[in-house]
N, C-alpha and C positions, 0 to 999 in steps of 0.2 A: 520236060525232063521227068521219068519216074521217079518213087523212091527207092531205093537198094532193098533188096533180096538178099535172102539168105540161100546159098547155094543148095538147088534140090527140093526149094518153100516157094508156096506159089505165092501171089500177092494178096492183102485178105480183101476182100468183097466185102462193101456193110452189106447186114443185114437190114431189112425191111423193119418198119418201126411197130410196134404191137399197134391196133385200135384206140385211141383216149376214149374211153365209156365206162359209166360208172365209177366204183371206188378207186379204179386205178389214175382216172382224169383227176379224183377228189383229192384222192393223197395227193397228187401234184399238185394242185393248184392251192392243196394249204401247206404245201413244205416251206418253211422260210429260213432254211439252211441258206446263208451266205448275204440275207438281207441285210444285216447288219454290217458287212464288209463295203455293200454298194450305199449304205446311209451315210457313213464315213467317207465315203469316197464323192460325194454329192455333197456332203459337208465342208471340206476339205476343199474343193471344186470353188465353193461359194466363196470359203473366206480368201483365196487367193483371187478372186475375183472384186471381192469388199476392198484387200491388202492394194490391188492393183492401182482400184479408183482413187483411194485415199492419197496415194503417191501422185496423180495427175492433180488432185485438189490442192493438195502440200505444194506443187513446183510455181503454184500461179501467184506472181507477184500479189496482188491484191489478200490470199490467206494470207503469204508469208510477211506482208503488214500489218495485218489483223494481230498475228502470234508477237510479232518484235513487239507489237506497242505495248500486247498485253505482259506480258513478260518486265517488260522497263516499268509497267505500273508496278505491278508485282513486286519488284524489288524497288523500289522508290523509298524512301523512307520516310514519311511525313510528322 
């Protein structure tokens, strides 16, 4: 399926991409416009991934022992 047309517009063609040489490869490869959104986003990544494992760690009888017993010490009054 194309995309729509505007009646009487032809459809655009890309254009060919310039050569990377020299300053113009340089400015690219040091622009770091947007790095900051994909750090966050690789951050963000991770801790849902840390968030994920700590819930399969938490469901396992043996942690959820570990916590009650510490917990009853905890408030124990001696």
């Amino acid at each position: 399926m194309s995309a729509p047309t505007l009646a009487g517009s032809r459809p655009s063609v890309p254009r060919p991409l310039p050569p990377l040489t020299g300053p113009s490869a340089r400015r690219l490869f040091l622009d770091e416009r947007g790095a900051a959104t994909a750090e966050y986003a690789i951050a963000t990544m991770a801790a849902v991934a840390f968030a994920g494992l700590l819930v399969v760690i938490m469901r396992s009888d043996e942690v959820r022992g570990i916590l009650t017993d510490l917990v009853r010490r905890a408030l124990t009054v001696q």
